[in-house]
C-alpha positions in Angstrom: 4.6 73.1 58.5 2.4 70.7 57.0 3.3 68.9 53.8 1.3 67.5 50.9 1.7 64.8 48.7 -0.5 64.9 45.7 -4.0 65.6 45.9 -5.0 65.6 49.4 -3.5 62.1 49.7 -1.9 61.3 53.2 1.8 59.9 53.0 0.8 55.9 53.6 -2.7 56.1 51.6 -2.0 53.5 48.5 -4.7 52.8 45.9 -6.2 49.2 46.4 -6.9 48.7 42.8 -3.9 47.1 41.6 -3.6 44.8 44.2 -7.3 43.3 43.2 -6.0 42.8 39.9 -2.5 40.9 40.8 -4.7 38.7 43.8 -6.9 37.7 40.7 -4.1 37.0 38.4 -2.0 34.8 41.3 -5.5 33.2 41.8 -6.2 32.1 38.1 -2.5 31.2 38.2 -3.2 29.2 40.8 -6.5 27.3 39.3 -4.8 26.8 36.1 -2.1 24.9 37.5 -4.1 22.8 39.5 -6.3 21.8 36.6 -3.5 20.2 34.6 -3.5 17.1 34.8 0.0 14.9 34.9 -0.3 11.2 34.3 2.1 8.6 33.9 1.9 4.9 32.3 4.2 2.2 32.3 5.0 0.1 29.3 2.4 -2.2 29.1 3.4 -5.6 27.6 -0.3 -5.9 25.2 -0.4 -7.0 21.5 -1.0 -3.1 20.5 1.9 -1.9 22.3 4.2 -0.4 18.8 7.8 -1.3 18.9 10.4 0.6 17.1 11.1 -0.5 13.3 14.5 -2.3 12.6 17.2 -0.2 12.0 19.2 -2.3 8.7 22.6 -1.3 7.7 24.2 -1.9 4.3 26.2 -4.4 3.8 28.9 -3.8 1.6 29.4 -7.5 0.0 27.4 -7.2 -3.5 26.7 -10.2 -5.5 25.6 -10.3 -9.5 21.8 -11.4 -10.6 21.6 -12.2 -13.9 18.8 -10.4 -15.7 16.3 -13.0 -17.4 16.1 -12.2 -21.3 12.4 -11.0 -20.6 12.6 -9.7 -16.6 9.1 -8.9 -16.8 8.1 -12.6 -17.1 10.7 -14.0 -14.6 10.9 -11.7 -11.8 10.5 -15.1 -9.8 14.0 -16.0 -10.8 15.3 -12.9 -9.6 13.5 -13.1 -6.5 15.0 -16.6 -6.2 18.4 -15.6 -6.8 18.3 -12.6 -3.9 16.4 -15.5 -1.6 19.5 -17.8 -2.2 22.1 -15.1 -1.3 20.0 -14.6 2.1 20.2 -18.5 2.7 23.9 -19.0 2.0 24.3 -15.7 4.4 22.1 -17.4 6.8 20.1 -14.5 6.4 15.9 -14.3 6.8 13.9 -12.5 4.5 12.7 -10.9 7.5 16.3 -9.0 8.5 17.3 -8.6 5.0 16.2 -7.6 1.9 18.1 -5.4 -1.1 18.7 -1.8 -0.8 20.4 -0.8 -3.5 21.0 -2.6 -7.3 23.3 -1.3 -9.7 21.5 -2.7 -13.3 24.8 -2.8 -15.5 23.8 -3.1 -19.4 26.0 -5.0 -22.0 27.3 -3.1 -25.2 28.6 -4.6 -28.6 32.1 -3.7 -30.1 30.6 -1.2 -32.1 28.5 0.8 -29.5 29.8 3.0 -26.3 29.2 2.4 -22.3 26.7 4.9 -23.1 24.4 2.6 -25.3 24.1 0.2 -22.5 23.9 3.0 -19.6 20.6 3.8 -21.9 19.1 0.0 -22.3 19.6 -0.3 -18.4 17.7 2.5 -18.0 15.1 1.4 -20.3 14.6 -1.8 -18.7 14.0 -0.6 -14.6 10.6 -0.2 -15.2 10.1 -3.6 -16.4 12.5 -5.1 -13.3 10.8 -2.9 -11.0 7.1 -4.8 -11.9 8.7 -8.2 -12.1 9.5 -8.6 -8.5 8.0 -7.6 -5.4 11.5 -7.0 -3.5 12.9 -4.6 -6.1 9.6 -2.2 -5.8 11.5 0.1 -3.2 14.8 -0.3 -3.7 17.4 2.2 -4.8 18.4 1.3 -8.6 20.9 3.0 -10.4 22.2 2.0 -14.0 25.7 1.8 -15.6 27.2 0.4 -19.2 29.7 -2.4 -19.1 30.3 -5.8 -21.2 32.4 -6.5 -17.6 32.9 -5.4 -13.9 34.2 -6.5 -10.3 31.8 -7.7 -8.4 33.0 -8.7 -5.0 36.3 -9.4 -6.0 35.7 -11.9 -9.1 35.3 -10.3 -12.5 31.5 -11.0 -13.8 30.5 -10.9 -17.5 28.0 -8.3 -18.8 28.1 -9.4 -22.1 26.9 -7.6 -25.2 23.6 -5.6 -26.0 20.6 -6.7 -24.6 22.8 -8.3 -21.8 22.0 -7.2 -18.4 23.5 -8.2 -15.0 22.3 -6.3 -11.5 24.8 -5.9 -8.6 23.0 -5.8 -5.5 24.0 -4.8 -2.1 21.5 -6.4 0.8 20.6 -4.4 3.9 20.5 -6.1 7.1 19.1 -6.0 10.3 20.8 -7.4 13.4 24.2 -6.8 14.8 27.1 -5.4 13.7 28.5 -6.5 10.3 32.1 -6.6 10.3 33.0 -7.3 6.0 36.0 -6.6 4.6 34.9 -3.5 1.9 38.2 -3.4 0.6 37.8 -5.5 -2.3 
């Protein structure tokens, strides 16, 4: 007895269709792999080769600035100040340069932390403009007439008094300070 399998389709008989379509598929695969193209460069040593910027850390030995009268007028003694600090830290300007000033305001007998918290503030702006390396740092602002600055006690003094703590950051090799004080 003869059997039948479908529609008058022998056993064996397979459709050729699907097999066009997966040849063209492996074929495009094929053609699209071969057209990327891999290259690979080695470091060149010319002038427009980019390097990595410095990575700074912060060091943690603050020194006191004191704030001109007018710091508008004589950023360039702030500026000398921080330069002097670099030099006595055998520092260049070129791996170190402040990263964060604390701008402590004075207060009179009569008046609170607060009232010189609130001059401080008043007179970033104005230290900001005066000098070039205080443009981008991080500045915050407290209300003293005193305070610890790396282990010696420094004199705010009264209202319209202003002393900046400022903490360098520096680029080169490990800094190994004693941040206990």
């Amino acid at each position: 007895m003869a059997r039948r399998f479908g529609l008058g389709r022998r056993p064996h008989q397979e459709d050729g269709a699907g097999w066009i379509y997966a040849d063209l598929f492996l074929a495009l695969m094929v053609v699209g792999l071969g057209s990327a193209v891999i290259t690979a460069s080695s470091p060149s040593s010319s002038a427009t080769q980019t390097t990595a910027p410095p990575i700074f850390q912060l060091s943690c030995v603050e020194f006191p600035v004191k704030v001109p009268a007018n710091p508008a007028s004589n950023g360039a003694r702030i500026d000398a100040a921080i330069n002097q600090e670099l030099a006595k830290r055998g520092w260049s300007p070129a791996q170190a340069k402040p990263g964060l000033v604390i701008v402590m305001g004075g207060f009179n007998s009569n008046e609170s932390p607060g009232d010189g918290d609130g001059r401080a503030k008043a007179v970033l702006p104005a230290l900001r403009k005066s000098s070039p390396l205080l443009t981008s740092v991080e500045m915050r602002t407290a209300g003293a007439r005193s305070a610890r600055v790396d282990g010696e006690n420094v004199v705010i003094g009264g209202a319209g008094s202003y002393t900046m703590v400022v903490y360098l950051l520096f680029s080169g090799p490990q800094l190994s300070e004693d941040c206990t004080r």
